[in-house]
Every structure is written in structure tokens, then in C-alpha cells.
MARVEX-374104 format. One line per 2 residues: number of its first residue (from 1); their letters; for each residue y negated, z negated, x negated of N, C-alpha, C. Coordinates in steps of 0.1 Angstrom, whole numbers, plus 5000, padded with zeros to 4 digits. Atoms other than C-alpha are relative to their C-alpha. Example, Ala and Ser with C-alpha at 12.3 -4.5 7.8 and 13.67 -1.06 7.14 Angstrom:
# residues 2
1> AS> 5012 5000 4991 5045 4922 4877 4988 5000 4991  5011 5000 5009 5011 4929 4863 4989 4992 5008 .
This chain:
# residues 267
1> XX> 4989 5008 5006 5071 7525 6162 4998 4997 4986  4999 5009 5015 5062 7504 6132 5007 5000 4992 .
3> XX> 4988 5003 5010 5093 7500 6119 5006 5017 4995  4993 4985 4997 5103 7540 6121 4987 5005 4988 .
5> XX> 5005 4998 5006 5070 7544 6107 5000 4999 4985  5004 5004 5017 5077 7528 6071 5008 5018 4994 .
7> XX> 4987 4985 5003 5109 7560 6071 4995 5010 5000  5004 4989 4998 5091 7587 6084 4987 4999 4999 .
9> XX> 5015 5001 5004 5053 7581 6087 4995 5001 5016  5003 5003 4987 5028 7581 6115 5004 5005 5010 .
11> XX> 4995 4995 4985 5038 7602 6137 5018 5005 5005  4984 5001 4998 5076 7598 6136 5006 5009 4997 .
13> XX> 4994 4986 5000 5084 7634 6123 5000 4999 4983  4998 5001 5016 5098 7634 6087 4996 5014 4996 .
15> XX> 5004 4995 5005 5081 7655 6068 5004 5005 4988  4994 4998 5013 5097 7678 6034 4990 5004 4994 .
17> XX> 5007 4995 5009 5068 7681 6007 5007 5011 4997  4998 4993 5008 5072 7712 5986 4998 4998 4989 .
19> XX> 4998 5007 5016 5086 7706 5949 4992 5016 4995  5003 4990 5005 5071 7728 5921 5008 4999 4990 .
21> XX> 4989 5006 5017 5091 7734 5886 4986 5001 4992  5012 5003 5011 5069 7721 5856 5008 5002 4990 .
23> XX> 4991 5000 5014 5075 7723 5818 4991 4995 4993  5007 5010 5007 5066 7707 5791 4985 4999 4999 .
25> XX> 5010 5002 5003 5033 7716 5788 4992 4991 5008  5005 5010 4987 5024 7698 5825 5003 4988 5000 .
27> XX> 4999 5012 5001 5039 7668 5808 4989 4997 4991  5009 5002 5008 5015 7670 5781 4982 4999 5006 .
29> XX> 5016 4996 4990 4983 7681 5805 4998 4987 5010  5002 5013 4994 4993 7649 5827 5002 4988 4991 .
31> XX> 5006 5007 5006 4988 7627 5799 4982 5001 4994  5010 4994 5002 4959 7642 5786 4989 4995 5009 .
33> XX> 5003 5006 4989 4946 7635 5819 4999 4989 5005  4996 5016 4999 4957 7601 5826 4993 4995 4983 .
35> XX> 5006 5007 5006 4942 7594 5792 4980 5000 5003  5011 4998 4996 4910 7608 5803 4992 4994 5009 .
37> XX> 5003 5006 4992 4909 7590 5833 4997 4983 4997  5000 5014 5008 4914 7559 5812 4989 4999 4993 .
39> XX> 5012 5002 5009 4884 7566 5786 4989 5003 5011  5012 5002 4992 4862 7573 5817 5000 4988 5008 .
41> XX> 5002 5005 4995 4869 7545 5834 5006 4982 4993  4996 5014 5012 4874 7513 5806 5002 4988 5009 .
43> XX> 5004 5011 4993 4864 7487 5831 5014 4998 5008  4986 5005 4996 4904 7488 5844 5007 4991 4989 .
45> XX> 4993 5011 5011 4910 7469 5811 5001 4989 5004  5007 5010 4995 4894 7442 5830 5018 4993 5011 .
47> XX> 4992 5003 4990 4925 7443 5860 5016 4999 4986  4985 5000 5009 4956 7450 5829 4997 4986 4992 .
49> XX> 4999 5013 5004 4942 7419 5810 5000 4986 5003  4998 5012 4991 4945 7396 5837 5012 4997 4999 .
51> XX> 4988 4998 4993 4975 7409 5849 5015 4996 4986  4989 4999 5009 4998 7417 5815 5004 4985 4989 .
53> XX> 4999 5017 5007 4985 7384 5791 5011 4993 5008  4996 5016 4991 4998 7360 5820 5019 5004 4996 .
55> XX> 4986 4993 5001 5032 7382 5821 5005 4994 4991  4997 5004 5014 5036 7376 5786 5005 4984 4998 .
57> XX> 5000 5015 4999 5027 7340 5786 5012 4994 5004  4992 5009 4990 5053 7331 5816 5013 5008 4994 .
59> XX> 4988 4997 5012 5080 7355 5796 5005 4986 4987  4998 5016 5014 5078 7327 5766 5004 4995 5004 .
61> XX> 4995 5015 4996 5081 7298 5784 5011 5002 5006  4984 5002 4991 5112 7311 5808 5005 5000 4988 .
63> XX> 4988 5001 5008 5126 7321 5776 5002 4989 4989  5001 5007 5008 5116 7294 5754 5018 4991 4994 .
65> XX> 4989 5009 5001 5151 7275 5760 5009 5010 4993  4988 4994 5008 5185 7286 5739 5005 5011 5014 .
67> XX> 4997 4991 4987 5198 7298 5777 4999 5012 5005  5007 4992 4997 5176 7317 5787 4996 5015 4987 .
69> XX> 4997 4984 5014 5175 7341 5751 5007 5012 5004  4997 4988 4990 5196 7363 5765 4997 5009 5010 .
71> XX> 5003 4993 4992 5178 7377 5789 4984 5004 4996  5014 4997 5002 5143 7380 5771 5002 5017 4999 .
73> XX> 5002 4983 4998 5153 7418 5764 5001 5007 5010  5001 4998 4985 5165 7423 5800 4987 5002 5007 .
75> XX> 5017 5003 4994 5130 7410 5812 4995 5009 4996  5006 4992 5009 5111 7428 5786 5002 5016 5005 .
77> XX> 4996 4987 4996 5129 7462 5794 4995 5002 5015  4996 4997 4984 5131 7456 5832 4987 5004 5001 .
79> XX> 5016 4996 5001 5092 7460 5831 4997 5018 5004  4995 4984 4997 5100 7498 5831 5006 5004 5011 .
81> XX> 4999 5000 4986 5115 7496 5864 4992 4992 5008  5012 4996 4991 5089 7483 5883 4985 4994 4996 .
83> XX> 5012 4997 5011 5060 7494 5857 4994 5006 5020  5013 4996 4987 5046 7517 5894 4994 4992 5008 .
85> XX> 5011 5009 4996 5041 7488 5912 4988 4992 4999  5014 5001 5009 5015 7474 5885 4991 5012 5006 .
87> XX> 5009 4989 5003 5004 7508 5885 4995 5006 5012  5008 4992 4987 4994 7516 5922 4983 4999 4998 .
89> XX> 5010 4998 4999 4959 7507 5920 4995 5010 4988  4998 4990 5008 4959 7531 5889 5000 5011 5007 .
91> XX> 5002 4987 4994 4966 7558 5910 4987 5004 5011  5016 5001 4989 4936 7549 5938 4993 5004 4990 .
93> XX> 5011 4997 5010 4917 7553 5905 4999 5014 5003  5000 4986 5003 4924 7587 5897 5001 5008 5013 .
95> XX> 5005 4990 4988 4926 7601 5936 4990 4997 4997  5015 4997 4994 4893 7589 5939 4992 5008 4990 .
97> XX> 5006 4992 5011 4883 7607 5906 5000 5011 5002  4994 4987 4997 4898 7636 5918 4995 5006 5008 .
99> XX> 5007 4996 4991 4882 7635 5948 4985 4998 5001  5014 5002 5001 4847 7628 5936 4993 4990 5004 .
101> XX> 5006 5015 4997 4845 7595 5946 4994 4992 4992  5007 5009 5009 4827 7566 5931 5016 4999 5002 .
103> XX> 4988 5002 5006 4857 7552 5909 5000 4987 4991  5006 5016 5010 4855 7512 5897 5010 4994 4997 .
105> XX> 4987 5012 4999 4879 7486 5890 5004 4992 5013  4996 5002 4983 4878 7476 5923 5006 5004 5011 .
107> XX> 4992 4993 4990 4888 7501 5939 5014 5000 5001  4981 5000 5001 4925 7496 5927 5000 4986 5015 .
109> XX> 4995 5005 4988 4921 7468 5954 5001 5009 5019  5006 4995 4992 4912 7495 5980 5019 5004 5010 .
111> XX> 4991 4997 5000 4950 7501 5981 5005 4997 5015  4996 5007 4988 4955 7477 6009 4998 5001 5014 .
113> XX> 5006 4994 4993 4938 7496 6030 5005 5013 5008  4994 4990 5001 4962 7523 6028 5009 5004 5016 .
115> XX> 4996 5000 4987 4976 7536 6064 5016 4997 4995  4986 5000 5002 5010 7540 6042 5006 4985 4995 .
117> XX> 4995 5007 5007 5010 7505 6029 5008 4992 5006  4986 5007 4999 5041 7492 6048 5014 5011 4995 .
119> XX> 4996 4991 5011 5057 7522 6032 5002 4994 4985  5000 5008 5012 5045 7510 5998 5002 4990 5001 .
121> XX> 4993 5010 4998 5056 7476 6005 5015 5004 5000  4989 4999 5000 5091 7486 6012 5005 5008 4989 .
123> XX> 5000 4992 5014 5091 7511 5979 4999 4988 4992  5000 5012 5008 5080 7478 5965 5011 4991 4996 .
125> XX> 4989 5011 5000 5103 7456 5976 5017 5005 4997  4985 4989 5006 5134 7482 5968 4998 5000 4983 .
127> XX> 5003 4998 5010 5120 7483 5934 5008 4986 4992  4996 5014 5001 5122 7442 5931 5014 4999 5000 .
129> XX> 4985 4996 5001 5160 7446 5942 5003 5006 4992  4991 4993 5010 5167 7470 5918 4996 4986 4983 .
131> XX> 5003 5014 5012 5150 7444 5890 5008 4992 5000  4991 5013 4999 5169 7415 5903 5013 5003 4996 .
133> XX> 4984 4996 5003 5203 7437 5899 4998 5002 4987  4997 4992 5015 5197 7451 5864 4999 4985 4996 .
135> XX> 4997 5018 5009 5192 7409 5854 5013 4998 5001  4989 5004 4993 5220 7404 5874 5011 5006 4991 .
137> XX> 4990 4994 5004 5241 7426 5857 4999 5000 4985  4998 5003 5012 5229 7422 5821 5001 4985 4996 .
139> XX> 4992 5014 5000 5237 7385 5827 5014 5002 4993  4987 4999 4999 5270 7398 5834 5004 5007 4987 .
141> XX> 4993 4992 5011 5272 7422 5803 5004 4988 4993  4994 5010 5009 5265 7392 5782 5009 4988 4998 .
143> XX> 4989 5010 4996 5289 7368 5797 5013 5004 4995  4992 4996 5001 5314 7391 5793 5000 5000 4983 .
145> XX> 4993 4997 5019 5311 7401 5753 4996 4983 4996  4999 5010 5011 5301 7361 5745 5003 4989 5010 .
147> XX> 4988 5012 4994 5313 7339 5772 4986 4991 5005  5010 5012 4996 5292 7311 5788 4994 4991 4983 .
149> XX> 5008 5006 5013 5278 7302 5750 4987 5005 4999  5014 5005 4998 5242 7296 5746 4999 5002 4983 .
151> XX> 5007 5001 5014 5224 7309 5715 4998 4988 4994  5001 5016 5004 5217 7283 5690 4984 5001 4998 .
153> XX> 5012 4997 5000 5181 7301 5683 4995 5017 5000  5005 4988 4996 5163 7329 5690 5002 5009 4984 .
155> XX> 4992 4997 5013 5167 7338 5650 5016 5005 4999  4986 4997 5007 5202 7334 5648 5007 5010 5014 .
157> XX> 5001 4992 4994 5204 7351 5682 5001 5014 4993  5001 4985 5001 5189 7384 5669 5010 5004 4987 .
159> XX> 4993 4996 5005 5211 7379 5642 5012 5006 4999  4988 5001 5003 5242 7379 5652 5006 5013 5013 .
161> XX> 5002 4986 4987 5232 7407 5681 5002 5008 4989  4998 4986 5008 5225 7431 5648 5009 5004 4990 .
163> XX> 4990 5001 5017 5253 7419 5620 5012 5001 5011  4988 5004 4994 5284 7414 5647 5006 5011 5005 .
165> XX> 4996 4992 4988 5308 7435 5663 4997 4994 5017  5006 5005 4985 5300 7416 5695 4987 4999 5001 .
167> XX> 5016 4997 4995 5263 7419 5692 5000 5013 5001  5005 4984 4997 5267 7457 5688 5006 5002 5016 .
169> XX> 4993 4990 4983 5293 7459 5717 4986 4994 5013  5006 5002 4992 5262 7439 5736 4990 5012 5005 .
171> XX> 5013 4990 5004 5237 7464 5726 5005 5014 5007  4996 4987 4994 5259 7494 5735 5002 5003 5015 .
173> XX> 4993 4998 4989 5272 7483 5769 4986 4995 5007  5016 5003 4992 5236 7466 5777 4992 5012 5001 .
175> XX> 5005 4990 5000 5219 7498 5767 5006 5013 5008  5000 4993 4989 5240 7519 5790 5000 4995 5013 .
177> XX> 5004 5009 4989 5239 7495 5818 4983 5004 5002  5015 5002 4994 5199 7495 5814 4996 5017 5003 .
179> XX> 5005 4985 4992 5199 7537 5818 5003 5002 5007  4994 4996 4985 5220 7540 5847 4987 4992 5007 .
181> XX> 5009 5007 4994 5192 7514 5860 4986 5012 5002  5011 4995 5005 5164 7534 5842 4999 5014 5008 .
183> XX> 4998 4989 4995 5176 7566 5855 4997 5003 5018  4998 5002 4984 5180 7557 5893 4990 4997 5005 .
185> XX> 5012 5001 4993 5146 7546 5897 4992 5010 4998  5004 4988 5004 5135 7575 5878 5002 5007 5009 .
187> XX> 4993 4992 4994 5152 7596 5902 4993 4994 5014  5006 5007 4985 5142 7574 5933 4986 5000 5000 .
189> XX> 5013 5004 4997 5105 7565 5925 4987 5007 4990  5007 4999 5007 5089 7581 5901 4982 5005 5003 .
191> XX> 5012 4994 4995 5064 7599 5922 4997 4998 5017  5003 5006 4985 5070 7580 5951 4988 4993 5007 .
193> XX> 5010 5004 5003 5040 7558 5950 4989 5008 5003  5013 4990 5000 5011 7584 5944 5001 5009 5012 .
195> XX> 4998 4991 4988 5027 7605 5973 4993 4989 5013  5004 5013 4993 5023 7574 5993 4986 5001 5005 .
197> XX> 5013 4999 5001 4987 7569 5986 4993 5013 5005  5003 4985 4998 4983 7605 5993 5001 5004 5012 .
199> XX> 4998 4990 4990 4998 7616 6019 5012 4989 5007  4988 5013 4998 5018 7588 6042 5014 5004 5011 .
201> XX> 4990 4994 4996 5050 7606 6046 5011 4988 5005  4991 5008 4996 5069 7576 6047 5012 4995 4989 .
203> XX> 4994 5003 5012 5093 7553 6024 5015 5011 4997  4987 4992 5003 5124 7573 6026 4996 5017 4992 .
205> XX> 5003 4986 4999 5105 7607 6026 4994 5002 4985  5007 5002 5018 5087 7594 5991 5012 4993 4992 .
207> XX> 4996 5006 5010 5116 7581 5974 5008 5017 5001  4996 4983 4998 5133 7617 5987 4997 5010 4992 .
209> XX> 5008 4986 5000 5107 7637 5976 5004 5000 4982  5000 5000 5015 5112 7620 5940 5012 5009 4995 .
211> XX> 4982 4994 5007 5148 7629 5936 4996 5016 5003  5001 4984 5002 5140 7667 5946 4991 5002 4990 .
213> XX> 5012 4999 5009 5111 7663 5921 5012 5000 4982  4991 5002 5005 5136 7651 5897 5015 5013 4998 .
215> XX> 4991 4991 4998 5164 7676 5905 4997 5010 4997  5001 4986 5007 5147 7704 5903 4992 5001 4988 .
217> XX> 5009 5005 5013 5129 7693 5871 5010 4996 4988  4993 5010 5001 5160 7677 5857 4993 4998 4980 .
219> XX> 5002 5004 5014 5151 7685 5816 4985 4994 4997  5008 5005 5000 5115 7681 5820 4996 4983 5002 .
221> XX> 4998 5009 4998 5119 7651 5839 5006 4989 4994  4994 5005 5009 5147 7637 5815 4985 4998 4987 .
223> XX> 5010 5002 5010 5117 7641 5788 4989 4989 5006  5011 5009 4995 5088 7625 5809 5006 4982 5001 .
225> XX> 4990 5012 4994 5117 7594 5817 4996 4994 4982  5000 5005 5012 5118 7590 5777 4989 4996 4991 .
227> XX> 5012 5000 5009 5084 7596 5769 4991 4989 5007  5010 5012 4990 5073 7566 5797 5006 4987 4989 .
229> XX> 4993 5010 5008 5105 7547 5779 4991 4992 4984  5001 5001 5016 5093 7551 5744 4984 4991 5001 .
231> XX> 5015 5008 5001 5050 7540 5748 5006 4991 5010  5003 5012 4997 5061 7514 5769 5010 4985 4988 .
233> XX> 4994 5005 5010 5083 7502 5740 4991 4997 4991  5009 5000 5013 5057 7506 5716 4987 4990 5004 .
235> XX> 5015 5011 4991 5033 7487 5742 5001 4986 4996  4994 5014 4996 5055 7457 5744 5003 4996 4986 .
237> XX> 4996 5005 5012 5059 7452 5705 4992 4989 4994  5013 5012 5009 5027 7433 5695 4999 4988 5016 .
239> XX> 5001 5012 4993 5034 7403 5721 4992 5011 5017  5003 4992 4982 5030 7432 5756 4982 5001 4995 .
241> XX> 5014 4995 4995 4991 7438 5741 4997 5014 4999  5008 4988 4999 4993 7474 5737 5009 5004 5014 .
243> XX> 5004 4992 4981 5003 7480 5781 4987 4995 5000  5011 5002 4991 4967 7470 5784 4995 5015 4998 .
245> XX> 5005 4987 4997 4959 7506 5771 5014 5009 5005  4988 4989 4991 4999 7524 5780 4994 4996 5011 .
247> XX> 5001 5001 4985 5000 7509 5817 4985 5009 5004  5011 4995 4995 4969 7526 5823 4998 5015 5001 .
249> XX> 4994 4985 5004 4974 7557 5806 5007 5007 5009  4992 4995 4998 5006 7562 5819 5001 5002 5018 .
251> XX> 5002 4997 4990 4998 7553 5853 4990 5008 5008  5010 4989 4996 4966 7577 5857 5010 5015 4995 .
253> XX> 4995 4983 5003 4991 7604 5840 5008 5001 5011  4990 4995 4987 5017 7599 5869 4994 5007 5012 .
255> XX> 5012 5000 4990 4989 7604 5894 5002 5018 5001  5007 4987 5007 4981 7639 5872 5018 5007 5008 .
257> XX> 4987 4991 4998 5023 7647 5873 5002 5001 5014  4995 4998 4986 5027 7639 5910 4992 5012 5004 .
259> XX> 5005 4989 4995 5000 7666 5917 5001 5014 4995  5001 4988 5003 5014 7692 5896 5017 5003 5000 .
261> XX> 4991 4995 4995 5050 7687 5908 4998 5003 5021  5003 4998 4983 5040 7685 5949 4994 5010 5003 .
263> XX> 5014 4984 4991 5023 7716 5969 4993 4991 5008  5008 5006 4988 4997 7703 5989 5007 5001 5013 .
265> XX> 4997 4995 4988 5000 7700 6026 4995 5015 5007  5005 4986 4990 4998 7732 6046 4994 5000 5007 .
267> X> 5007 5000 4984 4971 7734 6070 5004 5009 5010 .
């Protein structure tokens, strides 16, 4: 059953990983790691500088018009909700590192290959939906505090966002809007993906496994959420060129955290 399979996995029996509790130090040890995996294997710069320039580029030009201003920070942010789908071939990196494989930039295409990947497809495309809602809905914030009016420029924009009581109320009610978002995928995906690749339990059973990962982690987790938040902020400052070294980083360290919140399987 194909379709049963994306839910539960091949053999139609849902499966409950076992969560571990972490603390901070296993957030620090799965960076550490993920950067390690990054300075052994450089030649992924090769797949982030294809990928994130173009991003950038096609960013400008939607936003280039007065209209469209408003949503360049939406965009910009939303990137953080679905940063894992960039980052699956990142994770093929680091299993195969893990497991002593030869480990190239190519291999991130290996992904496709994956018994779970209508699973990861539908993780994907849940992900996409949640993107399209958080635009959707920071449309709506801005509509609401300024009405169908259209910047006059991107300048007087950021101006009038930082000096106004109606640019702060944007900022306040946009910025809790984008963590209820930020949160829910946190909560839903964060180690959904790498489980995937891993072990093809199935889409429900990997976005499942996150939230128990999540729950029983909650302050750790709350930290790792902030500390993805913060370097991809810091990435995205110089025109998105420092994710060619975050995204990389961060997605070899998820790799590292999925394997030191999950128990292996039981033989």
C-alpha cells in the first residue's frame, strides 16, 4: 500500500522510535560536529552556492516593486521554516560519514534514492504549506496595521517600520505571528528529515517522533530553535552569503542532534 506507506513505512506497522533527554552540552557537541563535517567536506560549498546566490537574486527582483516591500522580511525569515528541505542532502553527507562511506558533493543527490522518499516528499510538501500560510498571514498582519497602501520606498519603508507606532505594532504582531510559525515546525520537523533518511518509519511517524523529541527536550530544544534562529539571521545579513557556510553547518549539526536525541533501532 503506497499511499499507507508514506504514514507508516514499508511494512504498514507504525513504528515509536525511542526519545533521549539531551542538554546543552549535546547542543554544543552537535555543532561542533556539523562543523566538522563541513571543514572535511568543503566541496558542498559547490551545491549552497548554486542554490542560495540564485535565492537571493530572485528575492530582489520579486521585491524590487513598492508592493511587494512588505513581504521581503516574510520571505527572508520564512527561509527558517523550510531551511531542512535545502538541507536533506546535508544529512546523506554526514550518514555517509558516519558510516564510513566515501562522502562527496554528490552524494547529497543520492537522496532520491531513498526507500523513504515519498515520505520526504510529503514532509516536504507540508513544510511548503506551512511557508505559503506564514506569507499568507503576514500579508494579513500588514494589511491590517496599514491598509492596502504600498510603500513609497524601500528607505522610507524601513523607516517608518522603526520611528511609527504602526511600524512597531507591525514588528510586534509580525514577530509573534512568525514564532507561532517558527515554533510548529520546530515542533513538527525538526528531526523529521534525518530520521527519514535513516530509518523509513514513515511521514507521520517522523514528524511524531519530532514533537516527542521536542517535548521531552522542551528547554533544550527551545535553545537549539534560537540558536538555528539567530546564525541564520546572521547568515542572511550580507545579501544571504554567509548560509553558504550556516546552511551547511547547521544542517550536518541536525544530522549529529537527530542521533543523540533517537535510540537506535532494536534488533
Amino acid at each position: 500500500m503506497a499511499g499507507f506507506h508514506v504514514i507508516a513505512g514499508p511494512d504498514d506497522r507504525i513504528v515509536h522510535p525511542d526519545i533521549r533527554r539531551i542538554g546543552f552540552s549535546d547542543l554544543t557537541d552537535a555543532l561542533r560536529r556539523g562543523l566538522d563535517d563541513f571543514m572535511a567536506k568543503p566541496s558542498h560549498i559547490m551545491f549552497i552556492c548554486i542554490v542560495y546566490p540564485l535565492v537571493g537574486v530572485v528575492l530582489a527582483a520579486w521585491t524590487s516593486g513598492s508592493n511587494a516591500l512588505p513581504m521581503l522580511f516574510p520571505l527572508m525569515s520564512g527561509f527558517a521554516l523550510i531551511g531542512p528541505i535545502a538541507a536533506i542532502g546535508l544529512y546523506e553527507i554526514s550518514r555517509r560519514r558516519e558510516a564510513g562511506l566515501e562522502a562527496s558533493w554528490w552524494h547529497t543527490l543520492d537522496v532520491r534514492h531513498s526507500p523513504a522518499i515519498p515520505a520526504i516528499v510529503a514532509v516536504g510538501a507540508f513544510l511548503l504549506v506551512v511557508f505559503i500560510a506564514w506569507l499568507l498571514v503576514a500579508r494579513g498582519v500588514y494589511m491590517a496595521v496599514y491598509g492596502d497602501v504600498a510603500p513609497p520606498s524601500l528607505g522610507g519603508f524601513i523607516s517608518e517600520v522603526l520611528t511609527t507606532g504602526q511600524g512597531w505594532q507591525l514588528i510586534i504582531f509580525g514577530c509573534l505571528a512568525g514564532f507561532v510559525f517558527a515554533a510548529f515546525v520546530l515542533c513538527t520537523t525538526v528531526i523529521a528529515f534525518p530520521l527519514l533518511l535513516d530509518r523509513d518509519v514513515g511521514a507521520y511517524e517522523a514528524m511524531a517522533t519530532s514533537f516527542r523529541a521536542v517535548a521531552a527536550n522542551p528547554v533544550t530544544m527551545a535553545a537549539w530553535g534560537l540558536i538555528v534562529a539567530a546564525l541564520l539571521a546572521i547568515g542572511s545579513l550580507p545579501v544571504f552569503a554567509g548560509l553558504i557556510i550556516v546552511i551547511p553547518v547547521l544542517g550536518h549539526a541536525t544530522w549529529h542532534l537527530y542521533r543523540k536525541l533517537v535510540e537506535p533501532p532494536h534488533e
